[in-house]
N, C-alpha and C positions, 0 to 999 in steps of 0.2 A: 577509142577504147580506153586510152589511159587516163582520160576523163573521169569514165562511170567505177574503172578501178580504183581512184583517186578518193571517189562521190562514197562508194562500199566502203571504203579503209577510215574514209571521213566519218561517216553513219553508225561503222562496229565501233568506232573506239570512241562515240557519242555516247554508245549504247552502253557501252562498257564502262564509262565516268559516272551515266546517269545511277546505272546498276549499283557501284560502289558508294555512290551518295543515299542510294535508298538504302543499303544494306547498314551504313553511318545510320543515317537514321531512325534506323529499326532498331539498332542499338543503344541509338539514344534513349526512346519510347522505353525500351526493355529495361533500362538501368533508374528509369523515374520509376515504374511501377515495382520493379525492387524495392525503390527506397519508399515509393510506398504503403505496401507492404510492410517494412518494416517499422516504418513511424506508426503503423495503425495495430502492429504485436505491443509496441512499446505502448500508446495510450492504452489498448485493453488490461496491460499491467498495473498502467499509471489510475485506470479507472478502478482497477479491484484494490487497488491501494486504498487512494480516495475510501471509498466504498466501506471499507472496513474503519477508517480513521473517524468517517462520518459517522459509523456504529456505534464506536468506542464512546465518543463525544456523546449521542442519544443516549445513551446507555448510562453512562455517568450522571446526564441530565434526570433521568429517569431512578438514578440510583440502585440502576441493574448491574451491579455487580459482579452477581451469580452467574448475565449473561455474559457478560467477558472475558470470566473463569470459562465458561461453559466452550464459547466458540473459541480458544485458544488452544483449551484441551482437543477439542477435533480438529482443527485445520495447525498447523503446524506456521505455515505463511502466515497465518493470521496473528502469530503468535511473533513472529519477525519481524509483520511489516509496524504491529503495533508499540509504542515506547511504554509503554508500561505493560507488567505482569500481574495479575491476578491471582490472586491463592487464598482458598479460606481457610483461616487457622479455627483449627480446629483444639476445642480446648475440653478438657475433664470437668466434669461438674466440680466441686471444690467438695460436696458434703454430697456422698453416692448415695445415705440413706432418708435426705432430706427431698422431699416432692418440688422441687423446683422444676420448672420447667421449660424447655429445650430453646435455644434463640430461634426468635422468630424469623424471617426470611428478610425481614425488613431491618435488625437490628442485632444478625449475626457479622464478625468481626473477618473483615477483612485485608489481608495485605498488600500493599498494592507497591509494586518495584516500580521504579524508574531510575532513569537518564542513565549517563557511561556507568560500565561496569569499571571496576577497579582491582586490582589486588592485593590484598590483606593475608599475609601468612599463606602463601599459597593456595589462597580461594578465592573466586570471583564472587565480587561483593557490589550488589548496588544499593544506592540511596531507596529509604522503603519508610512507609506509612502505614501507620492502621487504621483502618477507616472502616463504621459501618456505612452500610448502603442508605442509611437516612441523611447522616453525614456527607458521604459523598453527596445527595440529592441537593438537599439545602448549600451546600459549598462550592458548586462548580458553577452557580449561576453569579453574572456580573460581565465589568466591563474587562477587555484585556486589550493591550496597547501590545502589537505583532513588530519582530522585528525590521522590518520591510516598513513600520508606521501608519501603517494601518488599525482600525478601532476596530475589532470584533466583540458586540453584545451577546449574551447567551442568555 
């Protein structure tokens, strides 16, 4: 008898190691698709990142301008994740009674902020250009040597 008692005591506490090693590694299992999980939130941000950087870049190339005023003004993120600002300045005709007439969309004057801000007499101040959209068009194309040393054509 004190064999099969022996063979029981042997068999539970078999039962009872195997039990604790699949419950280990159910935890294991559980803490990769955590992480996951998590790497696949952070690429979906790292993608709408991308995504809008790629815009901005189109956009420039195309000398849309307007469009990057435009989508900055609605998404807010888009307006963080991107290094430049957009803004059209808007200017008064010089002579209100003279028939001139309104800039065109291709050749209205735009501002465009970039890189750190800084501060100046207590205001944040960045480096800033004005460019029209034809301007930008013809100007963003060429070679650019990346700091990583890499050659990107546009």
């Amino acid at each position: 008898m004190e064999k099969t008692e022996a063979n029981k005591a042997f068999k539970s506490a078999e039962k009872d190691l195997k039990e604790k090693e699949i419950t280990k590694f159910k935890e294991v299992v559980k803490c990769t698709l955590e992480k996951l999980e998590l790497k696949k939130k952070e690429r979906h941000i790292l993608d709408k990142e991308i995504q809008i950087l790629k815009k901005d870049i189109d956009d420039l190339k195309a000398g849309r301008l307007d469009k990057i005023a435009e989508r900055q003004d609605k998404d807010k993120e888009a307006e963080a994740i991107s290094i430049i600002k957009v803004t059209e300045i808007i200017r008064e005709l010089p002579y209100p009674d003279c028939p001139v007439y309104p800039y065109t969309p291709w050749n209205r004057p735009w501002e465009i902020s970039y890189g750190n801000s800084y501060y100046s007499n207590g205001n944040t101040v960045m480096d800033s250009i004005v460019f029209c959209s034809t301007e930008a068009k013809y100007n963003t194309t060429g070679s650019y040597m990346l700091s990583n040393g890499t050659v990107k054509n546009i």
